[in-house]
Every structure is written in structure tokens, then in C-alpha cells.
C-alpha positions, 0 to 999 in steps of 0.5 A: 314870948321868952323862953327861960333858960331851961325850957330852950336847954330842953328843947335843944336837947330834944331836937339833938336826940330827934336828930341822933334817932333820924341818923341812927335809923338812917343808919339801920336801914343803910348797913342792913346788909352789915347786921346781916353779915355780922349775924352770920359771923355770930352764925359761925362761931356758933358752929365753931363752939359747937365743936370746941366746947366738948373739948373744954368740957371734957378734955379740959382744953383751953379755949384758945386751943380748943377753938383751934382744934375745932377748925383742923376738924372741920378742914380735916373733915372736908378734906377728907370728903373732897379725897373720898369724893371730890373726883366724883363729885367733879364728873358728875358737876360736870356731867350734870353742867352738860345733861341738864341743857339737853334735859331743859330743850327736851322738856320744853318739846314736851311742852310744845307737843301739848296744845294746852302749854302754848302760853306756858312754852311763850313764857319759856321762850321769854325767860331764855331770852331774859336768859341770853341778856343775864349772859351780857352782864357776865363780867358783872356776875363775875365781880359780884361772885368775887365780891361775895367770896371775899364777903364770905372770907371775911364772914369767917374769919370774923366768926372764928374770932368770935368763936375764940372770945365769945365772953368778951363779945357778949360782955362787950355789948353787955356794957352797952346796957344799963347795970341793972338790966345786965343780969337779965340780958345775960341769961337771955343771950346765952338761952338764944346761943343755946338755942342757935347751937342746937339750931346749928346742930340739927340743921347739919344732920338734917343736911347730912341725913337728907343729901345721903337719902335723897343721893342713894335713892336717885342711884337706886333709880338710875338718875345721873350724876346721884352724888353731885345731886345728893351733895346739892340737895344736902347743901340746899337744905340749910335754906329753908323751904326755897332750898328744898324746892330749887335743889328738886328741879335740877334732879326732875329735869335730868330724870325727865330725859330718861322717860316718864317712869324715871321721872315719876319715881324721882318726883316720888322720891322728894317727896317722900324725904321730904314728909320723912324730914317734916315729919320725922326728922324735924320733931327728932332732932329740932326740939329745941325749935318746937315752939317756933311756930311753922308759919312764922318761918314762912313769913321770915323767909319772905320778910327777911329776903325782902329787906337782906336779899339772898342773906336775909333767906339764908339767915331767916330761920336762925335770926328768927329763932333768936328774935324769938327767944328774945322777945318770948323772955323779955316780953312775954315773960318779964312783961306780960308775966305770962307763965306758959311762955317757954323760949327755945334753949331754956329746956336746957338750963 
């Protein structure tokens, strides 16, 4: 059988696009930690213009400027925290590196006084031993560390350029995209940059209004080291849901070593901050992430740590929050027509 002309030109470039979509997804799947990490920049910036954009709104600055002054904010800020703080801060890490040892060993002699733990005690015993190998690889946890800091700089200073252009990026990937379809894409991106700035917004003051809480009450029960353990546990929030749960078990376990009542009034003490922030503070000040559903954030939690490791656990709430955004306006809306469909940051326009 011969084949014209035109039927091999198609087949031929059918196989050339086949070919560039293997490699594309080849592409995808191997920087995966690269989208991850640019989606942190766009992160940054957004915290950056947070901060900027009342400075051009108000006081007419220039954005150059403006994202300027933004930065000697921030530095200004926690330079000022480390002043006022950071020599507390400093004993009390290392009070806290040298009482949480002690409180470890206690709490497994606990465990071995209760003839019901024996398997629990085995499993302990087999995780410091795991523990002691971990200890072996140092020098590669070391240069791991290090590889993540300079990955942290460049997350950064990747994120204030975008912070001081952010039309030039949006225009520039708008380019990317057929002309009739720019207009729509336009009001989608700046609806899911509205919606990942209130993100930002509120998640800073959940962070904030949860460490001081949760740092006054454990000096109010007489926990050690309360500001080093506040300061963890408003940090730890920005995780969701293993954040809040990693930044209790250092506090139960130095607790534990004072007696049964400390413990008890500490373990009383996280949960009770943390039904006033489900429950309160979320529904407060995240209104803007009413109709992302809860379970969904679960299930991005899991998902994006499975594919980006602990980036993809740090990102998933925000990268969720604008994959949501997209898909409720680009399908729900334009495609399935559906009227009720309301996306996060719309309630702004």
C-alpha cells in the first residue's frame, strides 16, 4: 500500500507530537521538585506584596520601592524579635535540647512499669537503634541541611524578584496561551493571587495568635522552656494538620517529667487551642478558604507529600487553594455552567 503525501506528513507529525508529549511528561515527573520550588517563589512573593501593596495603595509608592520597604520590614521585624527575645530563645532551645533526652528515657521507664507496654517498649528500643544508625549518616544530613539552605536562598531571592514584576510573570506566561483565552486566564490568576494572599494573611496570624497561646499557657502551668515551645508551635502551624501534632510531642514529653498533673494540664492545654483555632480562628479569619473542603486538605496533605516530599507537605494547603480556584472557574464555571460555583478570592472583586 503507498502512502501519499500528505497522509506520511500527518503521520510524521503525529509521531513528533507523541514524541514531545513523552518527553514533556518525562519532564514533569523529573523536576517535580522544581515546580515545587517555583511555586514556593510565587509563595514568597505573595507575602512580600502582601506587605507592598498597601504601600502603593495608600502612600503611592513605587513598586520598586514599595517592595523595598516590604523587605526592611520583615528584616526589621525579626530583628526586633531576635533583640527582644533571641537570648531566651537561645537557653531555652538549649534548655529544651538537654531536658527532652531526660524526658524521653523517663517516658519509656513508664512504659516498662506497665506489663501491658511490652511490645510498645520493643518498638521504642527498635526506633533508637534506628535512631543510632540515622547518627552514622550524619556528615550526609549535614550536606543535605546545607543543600536545603542554599535551596531556601534561592526560593527567596527568586520570590522578591517576582514580588517586584509580578505583572511581567503573569503577562509572561500569559503569552504561553492562545489570545482569546488571555483575558479569562488573566481574571483567574489574579482571583487565585487574591485568594493565596488572604491564605498568607491569615496563616501568619493563626501562627502568631496560636504560638503566644499555646506559649503563655505552658508558662502558666510551669512547662519548661514555654518560648522556645511557643515559638516551635507557631512556627509548626504553617504545616497543616502533621505541623500541629509534631510541635505537641516535644512539649508532652518535657511535661511528662514534671508529674502526671503537668502533663495532663498540657495535653489539656493543645487541645484546647487547637478547637479554638478549628473552630474559631479559621472560620475568623480564613474566609476566604470556606469552600475549600476540609477533607480535601487532608487528602493534599498526603498526596502532595507522596509525590514532593516534605515540600510537597509544606505547599499543600496553598497549592491546593489555587488548584482549586482554577479548576471551580475554568470548569465548573465556564464549562459546566454551574451558577452556585463561587471560588476562593472572588468575594473580593
Amino acid at each position: 500500500m503507498k502512502l501519499d503525501k500528505s497522509t506520511l506528513s500527518s503521520m510524521v507529525a503525529a509521531s513528533v507530537i507523541l514524541v514531545g508529549v513523552y518527553f514533556l511528561a518525562q519532564g514533569a515527573v523529573k523536576l517535580a521538585s522544581l515546580w515545587i520550588l517555583i511555586f514556593g517563589s510565587v509563595v514568597v512573593a505573595v507575602v512580600v506584596r502582601a506587605i507592598a501593596d498597601p504601600l502603593v495603595n495608600r502612600f503611592r509608592f513605587k513598586d520598586g520601592l514599595a517592595v523595598l520597604s516590604a523587605i526592611l520590614i520583615i528584616l526589621a521585624t525579626l530583628s526586633g524579635i531576635a533583640f527582644l527575645f533571641g537570648q531566651q530563645i537561645s537557653e531555652q532551645v538549649h534548655q529544651l535540647t538537654l531536658k527532652l533526652p531526660g524526658a524521653w528515657a523517663q517516658f519509656q521507664a513508664r512504659l516498662e512499669a506497665s506489663p501491658a507496654a511490652g511490645q510498645i517498649v520493643e518498638h521504642l528500643q527498635e526506633l533508637g537503634s534506628e535512631a543510632g544508625r540515622a547518627l552514622a549518616i550524619a556528615p550526609r544530613i549535614a550536606m543535605s541541611a546545607a543543600s536545603g539552605f542554599a535551596i531556601l536562598v534561592l526560593v527567596l531571592v527568586a520570590g522578591v524578584f517576582l514580588a517586584a514584576q509580578p505583572d511581567r510573570a503573569r503577562e509572561g506566561v500569559l503569552s504561553m496561551a492562545p489570545k482569546p483565552s488571555r483575558p479569562r486566564l488573566r481574571e483567574v490568576m489574579n482571583t487565585c493571587g487574591r485568594a493565596l494572599k488572604g491564605w498568607v494573611k491569615a496563616q501568619l496570624f493563626s501562627m502568631v495568635l496560636v504560638g503566644s497561646l499555646v506559649g503563655l499557657g505552658l508558662w502558666a502551668i510551669g512547662v519548661p522552656a514555654p518560648l522556645a515551645l511557643g515559638l516551635f508551635t507557631g512556627l509548626a502551624q504553617f504545616v497543616p494538620i502533621v505541623g500541629p501534632i509534631a510541635a505537641a510531642v516535644p512539649a508532652l514529653l518535657v511535661a511528662a517529667s514534671g508529674g502526671t498533673q503537668m502533663l495532663l494540664l498540657t495535653l489539656a492545654l493543645f487541645i484546647g487551642v487547637s478547637q479554638l483555632e478549628a473552630n474559631l480562628i479559621t472560620p475568623l479569619v480564613q474566609k476566604n478558604l470556606a469552600s475549600l473542603p476540609v477533607v480535601l486538605g487532608i487528602f493534599a496533605v498526603v498526596g502532595l507529600g507522596t509525590l514532593f516530599g516534605p515540600l510537597g507537605v509544606l505547599f499543600a494547603t496553598p497549592l491546593t487553594l489555587v488548584l482549586y480556584t482554577a479548576i471551580t472557574m475554568l470548569y465548573r464555571q465556564d464549562v459546566l455552567h454551574d451558577e452556585e460555583a463561587h471560588a476562593p478570592g472572588e468575594a473580593s472583586d
